[in-house]
PLY file of the C-alpha trace (Angstrom):
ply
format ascii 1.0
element vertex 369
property float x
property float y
property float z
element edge 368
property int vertex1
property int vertex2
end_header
-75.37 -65.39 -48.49
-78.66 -63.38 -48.74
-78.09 -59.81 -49.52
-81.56 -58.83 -48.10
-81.99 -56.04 -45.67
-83.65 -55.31 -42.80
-85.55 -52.41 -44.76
-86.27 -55.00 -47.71
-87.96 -57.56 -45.21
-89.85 -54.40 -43.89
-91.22 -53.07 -47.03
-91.82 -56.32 -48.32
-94.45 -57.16 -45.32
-95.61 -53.88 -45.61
-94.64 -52.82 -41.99
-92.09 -50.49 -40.07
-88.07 -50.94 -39.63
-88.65 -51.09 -35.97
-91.51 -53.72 -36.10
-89.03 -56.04 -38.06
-86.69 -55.41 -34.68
-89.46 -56.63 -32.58
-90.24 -59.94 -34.27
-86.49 -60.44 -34.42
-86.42 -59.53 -30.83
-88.98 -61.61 -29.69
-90.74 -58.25 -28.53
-94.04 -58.97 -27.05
-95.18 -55.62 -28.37
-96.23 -56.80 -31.72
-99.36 -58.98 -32.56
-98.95 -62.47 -33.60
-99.94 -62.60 -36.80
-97.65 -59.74 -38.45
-94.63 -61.91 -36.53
-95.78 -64.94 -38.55
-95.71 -63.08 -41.21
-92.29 -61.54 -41.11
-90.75 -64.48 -39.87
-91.89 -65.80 -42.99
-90.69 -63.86 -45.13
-87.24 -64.34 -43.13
-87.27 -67.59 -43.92
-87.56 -67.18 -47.60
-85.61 -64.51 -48.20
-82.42 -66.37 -46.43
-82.09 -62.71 -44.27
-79.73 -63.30 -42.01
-80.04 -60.67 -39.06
-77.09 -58.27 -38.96
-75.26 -57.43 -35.25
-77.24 -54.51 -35.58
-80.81 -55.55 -36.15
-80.06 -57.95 -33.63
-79.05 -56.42 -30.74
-81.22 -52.79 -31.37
-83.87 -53.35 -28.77
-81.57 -54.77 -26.12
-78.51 -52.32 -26.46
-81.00 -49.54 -26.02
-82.30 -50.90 -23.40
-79.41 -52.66 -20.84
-75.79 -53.24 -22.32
-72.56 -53.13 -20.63
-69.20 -53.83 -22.47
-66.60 -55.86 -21.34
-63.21 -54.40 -23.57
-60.33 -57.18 -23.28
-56.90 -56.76 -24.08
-54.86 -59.88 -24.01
-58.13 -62.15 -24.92
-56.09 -65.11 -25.03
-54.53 -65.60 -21.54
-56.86 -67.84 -19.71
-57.04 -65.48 -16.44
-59.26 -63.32 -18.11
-61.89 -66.31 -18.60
-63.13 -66.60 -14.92
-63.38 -63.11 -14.74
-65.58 -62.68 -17.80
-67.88 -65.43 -16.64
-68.09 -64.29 -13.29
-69.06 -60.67 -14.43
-71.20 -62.45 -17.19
-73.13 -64.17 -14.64
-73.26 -61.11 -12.53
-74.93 -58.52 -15.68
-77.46 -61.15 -15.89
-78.74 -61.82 -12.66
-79.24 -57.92 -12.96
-80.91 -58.21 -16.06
-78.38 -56.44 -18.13
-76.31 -58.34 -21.42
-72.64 -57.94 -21.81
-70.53 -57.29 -24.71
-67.64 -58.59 -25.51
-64.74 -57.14 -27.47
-61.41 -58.27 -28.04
-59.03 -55.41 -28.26
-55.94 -56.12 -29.87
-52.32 -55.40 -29.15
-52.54 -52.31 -31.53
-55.84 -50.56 -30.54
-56.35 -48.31 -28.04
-59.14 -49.53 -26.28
-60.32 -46.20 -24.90
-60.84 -45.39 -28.79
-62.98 -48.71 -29.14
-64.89 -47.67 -25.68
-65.97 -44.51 -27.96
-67.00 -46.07 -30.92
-68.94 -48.68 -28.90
-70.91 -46.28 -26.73
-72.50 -44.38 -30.21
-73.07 -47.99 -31.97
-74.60 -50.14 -29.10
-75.38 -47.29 -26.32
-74.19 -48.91 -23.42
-74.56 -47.84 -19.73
-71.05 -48.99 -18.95
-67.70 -50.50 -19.64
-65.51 -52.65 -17.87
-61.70 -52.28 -18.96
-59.62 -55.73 -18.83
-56.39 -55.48 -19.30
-54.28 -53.03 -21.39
-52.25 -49.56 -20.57
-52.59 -47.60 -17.39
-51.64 -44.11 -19.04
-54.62 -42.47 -20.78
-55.17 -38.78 -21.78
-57.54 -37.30 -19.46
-59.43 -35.18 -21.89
-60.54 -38.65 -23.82
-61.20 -40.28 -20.92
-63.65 -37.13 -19.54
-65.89 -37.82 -23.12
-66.79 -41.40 -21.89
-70.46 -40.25 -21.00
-70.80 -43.83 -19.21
-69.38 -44.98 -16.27
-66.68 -46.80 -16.44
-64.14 -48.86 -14.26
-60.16 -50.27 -15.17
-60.18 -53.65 -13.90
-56.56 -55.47 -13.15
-54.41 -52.99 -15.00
-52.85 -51.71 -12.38
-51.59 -48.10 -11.39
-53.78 -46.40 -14.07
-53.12 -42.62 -14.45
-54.73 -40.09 -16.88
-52.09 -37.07 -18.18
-54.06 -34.15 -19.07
-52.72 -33.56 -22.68
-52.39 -30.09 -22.46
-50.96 -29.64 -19.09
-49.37 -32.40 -18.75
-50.40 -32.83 -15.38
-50.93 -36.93 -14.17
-53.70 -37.92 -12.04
-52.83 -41.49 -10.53
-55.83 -43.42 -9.43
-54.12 -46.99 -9.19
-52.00 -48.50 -6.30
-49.81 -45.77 -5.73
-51.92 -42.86 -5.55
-54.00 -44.40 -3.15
-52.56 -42.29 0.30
-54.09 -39.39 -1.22
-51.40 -37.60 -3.36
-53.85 -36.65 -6.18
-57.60 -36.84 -6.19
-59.67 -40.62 -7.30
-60.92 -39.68 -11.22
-61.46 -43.18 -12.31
-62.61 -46.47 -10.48
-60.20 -49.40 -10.38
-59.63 -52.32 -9.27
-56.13 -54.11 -9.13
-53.10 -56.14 -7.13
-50.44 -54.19 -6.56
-48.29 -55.10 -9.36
-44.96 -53.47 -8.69
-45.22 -55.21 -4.68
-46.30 -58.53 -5.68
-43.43 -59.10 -8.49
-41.22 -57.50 -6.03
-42.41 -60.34 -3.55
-41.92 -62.71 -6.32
-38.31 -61.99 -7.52
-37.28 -61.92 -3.81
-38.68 -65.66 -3.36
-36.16 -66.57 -5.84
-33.27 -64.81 -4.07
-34.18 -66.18 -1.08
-33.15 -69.30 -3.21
-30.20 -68.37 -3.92
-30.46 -67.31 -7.09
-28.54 -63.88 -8.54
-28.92 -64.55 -12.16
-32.58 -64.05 -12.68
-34.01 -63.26 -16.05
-37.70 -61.52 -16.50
-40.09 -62.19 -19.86
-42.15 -59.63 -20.21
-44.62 -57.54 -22.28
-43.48 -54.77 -24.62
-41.44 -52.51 -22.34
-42.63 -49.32 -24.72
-46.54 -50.43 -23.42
-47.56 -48.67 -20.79
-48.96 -52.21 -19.30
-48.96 -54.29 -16.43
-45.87 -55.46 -18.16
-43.80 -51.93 -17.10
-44.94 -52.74 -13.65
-43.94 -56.23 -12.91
-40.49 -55.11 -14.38
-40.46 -52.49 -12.08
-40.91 -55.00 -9.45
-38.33 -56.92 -10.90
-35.85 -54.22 -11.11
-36.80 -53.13 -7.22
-36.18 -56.27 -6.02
-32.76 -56.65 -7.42
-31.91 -53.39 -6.47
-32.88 -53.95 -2.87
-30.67 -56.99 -3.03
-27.75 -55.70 -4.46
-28.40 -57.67 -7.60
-27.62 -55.78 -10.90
-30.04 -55.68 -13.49
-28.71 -56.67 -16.43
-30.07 -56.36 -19.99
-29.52 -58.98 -21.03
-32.04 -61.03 -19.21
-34.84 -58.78 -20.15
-37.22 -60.43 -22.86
-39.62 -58.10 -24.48
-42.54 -59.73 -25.94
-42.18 -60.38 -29.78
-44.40 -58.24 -31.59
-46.80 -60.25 -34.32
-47.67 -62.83 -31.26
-50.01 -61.86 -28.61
-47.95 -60.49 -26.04
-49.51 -63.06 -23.34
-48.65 -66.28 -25.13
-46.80 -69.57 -24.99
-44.79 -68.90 -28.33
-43.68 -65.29 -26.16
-43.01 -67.18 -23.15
-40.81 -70.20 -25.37
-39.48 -67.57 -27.27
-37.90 -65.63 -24.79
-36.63 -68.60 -22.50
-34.77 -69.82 -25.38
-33.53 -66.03 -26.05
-32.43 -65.79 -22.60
-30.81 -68.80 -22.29
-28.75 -68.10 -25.60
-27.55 -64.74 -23.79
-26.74 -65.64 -20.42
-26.57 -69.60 -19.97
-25.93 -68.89 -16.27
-29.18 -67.71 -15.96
-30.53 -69.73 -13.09
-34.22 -68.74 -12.62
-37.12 -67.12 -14.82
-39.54 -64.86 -13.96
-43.10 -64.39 -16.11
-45.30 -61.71 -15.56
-48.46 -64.41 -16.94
-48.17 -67.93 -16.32
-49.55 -68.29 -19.56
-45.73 -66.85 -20.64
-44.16 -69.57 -18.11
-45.84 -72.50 -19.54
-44.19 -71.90 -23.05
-40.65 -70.84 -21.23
-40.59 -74.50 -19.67
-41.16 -75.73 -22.54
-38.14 -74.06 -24.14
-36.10 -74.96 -20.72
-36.93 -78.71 -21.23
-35.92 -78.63 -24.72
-32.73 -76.97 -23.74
-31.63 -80.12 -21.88
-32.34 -78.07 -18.50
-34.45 -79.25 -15.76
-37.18 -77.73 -13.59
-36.16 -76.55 -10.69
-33.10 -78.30 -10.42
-30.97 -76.39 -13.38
-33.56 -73.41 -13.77
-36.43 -71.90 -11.67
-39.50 -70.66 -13.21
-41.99 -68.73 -11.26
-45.43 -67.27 -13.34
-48.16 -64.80 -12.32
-51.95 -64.77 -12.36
-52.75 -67.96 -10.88
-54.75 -69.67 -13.73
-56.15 -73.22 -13.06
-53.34 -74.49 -15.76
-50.93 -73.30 -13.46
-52.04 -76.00 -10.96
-52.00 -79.30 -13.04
-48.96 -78.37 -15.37
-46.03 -80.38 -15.08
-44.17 -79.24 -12.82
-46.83 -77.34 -11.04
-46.06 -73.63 -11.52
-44.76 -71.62 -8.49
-46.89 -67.95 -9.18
-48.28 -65.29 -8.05
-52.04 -65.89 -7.40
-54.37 -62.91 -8.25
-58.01 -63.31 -6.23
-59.58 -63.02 -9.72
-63.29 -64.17 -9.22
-63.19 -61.58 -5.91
-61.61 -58.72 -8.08
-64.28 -59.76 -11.01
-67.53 -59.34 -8.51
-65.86 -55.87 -6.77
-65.51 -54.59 -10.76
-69.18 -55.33 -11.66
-70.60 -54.07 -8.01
-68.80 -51.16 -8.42
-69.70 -50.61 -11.49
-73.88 -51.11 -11.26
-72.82 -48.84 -7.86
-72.09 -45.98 -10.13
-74.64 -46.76 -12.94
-77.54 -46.73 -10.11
-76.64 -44.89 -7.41
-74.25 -42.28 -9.34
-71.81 -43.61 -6.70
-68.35 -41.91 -6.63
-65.03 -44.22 -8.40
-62.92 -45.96 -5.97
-59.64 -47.57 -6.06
-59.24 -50.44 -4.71
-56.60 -52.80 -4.15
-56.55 -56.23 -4.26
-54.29 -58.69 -2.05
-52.34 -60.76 -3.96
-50.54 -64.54 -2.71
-47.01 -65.90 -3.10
-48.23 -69.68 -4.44
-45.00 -72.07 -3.94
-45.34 -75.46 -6.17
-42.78 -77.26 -8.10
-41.31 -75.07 -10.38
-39.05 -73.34 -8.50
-36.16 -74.75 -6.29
-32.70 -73.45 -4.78
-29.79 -72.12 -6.85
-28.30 -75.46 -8.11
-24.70 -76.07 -5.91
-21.36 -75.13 -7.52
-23.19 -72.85 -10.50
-21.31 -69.62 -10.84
-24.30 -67.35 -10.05
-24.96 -69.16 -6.60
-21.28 -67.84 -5.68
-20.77 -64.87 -3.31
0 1
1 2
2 3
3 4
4 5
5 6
6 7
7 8
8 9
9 10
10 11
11 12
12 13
13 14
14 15
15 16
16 17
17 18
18 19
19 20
20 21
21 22
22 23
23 24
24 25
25 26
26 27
27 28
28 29
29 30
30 31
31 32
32 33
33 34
34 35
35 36
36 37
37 38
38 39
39 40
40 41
41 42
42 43
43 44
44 45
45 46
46 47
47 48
48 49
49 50
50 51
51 52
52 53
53 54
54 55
55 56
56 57
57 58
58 59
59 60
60 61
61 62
62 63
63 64
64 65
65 66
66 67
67 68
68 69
69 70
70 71
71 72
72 73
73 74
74 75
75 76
76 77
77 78
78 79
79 80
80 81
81 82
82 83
83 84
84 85
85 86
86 87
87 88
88 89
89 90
90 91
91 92
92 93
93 94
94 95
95 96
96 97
97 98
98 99
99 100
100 101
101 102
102 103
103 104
104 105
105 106
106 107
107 108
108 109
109 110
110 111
111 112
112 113
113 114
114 115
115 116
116 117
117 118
118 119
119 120
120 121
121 122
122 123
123 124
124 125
125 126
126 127
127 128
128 129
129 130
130 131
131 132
132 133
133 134
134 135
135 136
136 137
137 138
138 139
139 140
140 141
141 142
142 143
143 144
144 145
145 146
146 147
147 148
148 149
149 150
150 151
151 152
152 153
153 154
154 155
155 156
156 157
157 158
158 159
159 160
160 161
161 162
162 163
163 164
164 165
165 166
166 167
167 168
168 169
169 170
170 171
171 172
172 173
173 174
174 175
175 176
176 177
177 178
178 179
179 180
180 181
181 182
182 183
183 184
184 185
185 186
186 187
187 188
188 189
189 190
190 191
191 192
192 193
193 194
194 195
195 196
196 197
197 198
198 199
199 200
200 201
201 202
202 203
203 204
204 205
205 206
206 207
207 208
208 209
209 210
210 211
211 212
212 213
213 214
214 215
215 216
216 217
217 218
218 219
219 220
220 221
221 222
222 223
223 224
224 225
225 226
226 227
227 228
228 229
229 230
230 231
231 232
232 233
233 234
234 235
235 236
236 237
237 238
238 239
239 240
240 241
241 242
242 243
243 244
244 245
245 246
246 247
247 248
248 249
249 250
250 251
251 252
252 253
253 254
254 255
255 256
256 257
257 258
258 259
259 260
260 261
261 262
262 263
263 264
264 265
265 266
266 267
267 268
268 269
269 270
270 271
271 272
272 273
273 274
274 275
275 276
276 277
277 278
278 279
279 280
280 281
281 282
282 283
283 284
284 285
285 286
286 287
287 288
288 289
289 290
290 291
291 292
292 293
293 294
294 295
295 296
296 297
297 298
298 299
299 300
300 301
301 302
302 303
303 304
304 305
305 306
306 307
307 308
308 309
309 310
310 311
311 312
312 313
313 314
314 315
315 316
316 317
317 318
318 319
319 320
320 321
321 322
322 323
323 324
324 325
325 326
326 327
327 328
328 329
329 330
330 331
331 332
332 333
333 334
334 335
335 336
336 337
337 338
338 339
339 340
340 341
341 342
342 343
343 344
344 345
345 346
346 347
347 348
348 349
349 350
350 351
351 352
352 353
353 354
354 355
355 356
356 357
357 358
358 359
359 360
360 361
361 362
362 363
363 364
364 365
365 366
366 367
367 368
């Protein structure tokens, strides 16, 4: 690989840094000849454009950045293309970044705004607890999309602002736009499905329980739901993503139905807070010598098109996720435009009852009163 610069291609033609950028750029503002004769030289040389050089005129110009945490669970694809499609009809480009399990993607928001200058950032995915005081030095607009109740603590106070689900009836004033399902209600709703079954031993995969995720939440639906039902929670049939794998995985999901069943082979029914996570726990079921829904239940979340054609079809909870993709990217050019104020808003979320889920099987020692 060539390990000619941008400034080497410049002083080699004889011209400016920036006039490199434009014949790079395909910048009408440069005359034809001095392009044909830097693009020349490109050739030669073997330069191969750096992100930088690249992207200098357009991130000046119209960037937003889409930062996604948990990359590799398929819901998040239809919403990136949707909002994709959206920045570009407006005539802005989109950047995407892959945060991973360990970064904090407010940090990466930072580092991004100096390096590309964006005009504003679309959070997908990740915790819902942020320091205030960090948050307040995003000099962009910004909006959390499907993370749920998001709050901000003010680090030296300690004072919490919610701005998801449950601060929307006014208990603390709207800091931050955001978009989401209510989390806690709809895996409430989903847990109660499967004791509507019949079902009493129900086990939960989720997401590391020291996150402050969407994982916390759909556990806290969990744990309502049994609660409400005089169902005790039990330890046991709690599976906490394995760290080293990305947390919203098939090798979690097959992982921790095989865990589970090792604990508790009672266990009668599964919930998954993704349905990529249900997809490996049948998996692990069938393997197991246990059948789908007849031995064990398995209901998912998200709703992803996989869901649909998997065998058995997966019982979930369907997110509207091309509606709550075009809301975030409105909202979003709202405030970038219009210097509109952040709303939250939630989304409705829908019980979706396939194959993969089934009555308590007769005579099994959880199905007893």
């Amino acid at each position: 690989m060539s390990d000619t610069t941008i400034r080497d291609i410049a002083k080699q033609c004889g011209v400016s840094v920036s006039t490199v950028s434009r014949a790079l750029n395909n910048h009408p503002d440069i005359r034809p000849d001095t392009k044909e004769m830097i693009m020349k030289v490109i050739k030669e040389t073997g330069f191969v454009p750096n992100d930088s050089a690249r992207y200098l005129k357009r991130s000046e110009a119209n960037s937003i950045a889409l930062l996604v945490k948990g990359i590799t669970n398929p819901f998040f694809s239809t919403m990136i293309r949707v909002m994709e499609d959206m920045a570009h009809n407006r005539g802005f480009m989109t950047i995407l970044r892959h945060v991973r399990d360990e970064e904090d993607e407010v940090t990466v928001a930072q580092a991004l705004i100096k390096e590309r200058r964006l005009k504003g950032i679309v959070f997908l995915g990740g915790k819902f607890v942020h320091d205030q005081n960090v948050l307040d030095q995003l000099d962009v607009p910004f909006i959390f999309s499907t993370i749920g109740n998001v709050v901000s603590v003010d680090e030296n106070t300690g004072e919490i602002q919610e701005i998801g689900p449950e601060g929307r009836q006014g208990r603390h004033k709207i800091r931050y736009a955001n978009i989401a399902v209510d989390d806690v209600e709809a895996s409430c709703r989903a847990v109660e499905y499967l004791i509507s079954l019949g079902h009493k031993k129900i086990g939960i995969i989720t997401e590391g329980l020291d996150c402050p995720s969407v994982g916390q939440l759909r556990l806290r639906g969990y744990k309502k739901a049994l609660e409400e039902h005089g169902l005790s929670c039990e330890e046991r049939l709690i599976f906490e993503a394995r760290e080293g794998i990305e947390h919203y995985s098939m090798p979690n999901g097959y992982n921790g139905a095989r865990t589970l069943l090792q604990a508790d082979p009672d266990m009668t029914a599964v919930f998954c807070i993704s349905d990529v996570l249900a997809v490996g726990a049948c998996r692990a079921i069938t393997e197991m010598g246990r059948a789908i829904p007849a031995d064990i239940s398995v209901i998912g979340y998200d709703g992803i098109e996989l869901g649909s054609y998997y065998n058995p079809r997966l019982t979930t909870i369907q997110q509207p996720v091309e509606q709550i993709a075009e809301k975030t990217i409105a909202m979003l050019f709202d405030m970038m435009e219009n210097k509109a104020k952040p709303q939250n808003l939630i989304m409705p979320a829908e019980l979706v009852i396939r194959d993969s889920t089934g009555p308590a099987p007769a005579g099994h020692p959880s199905s007893q009163d």
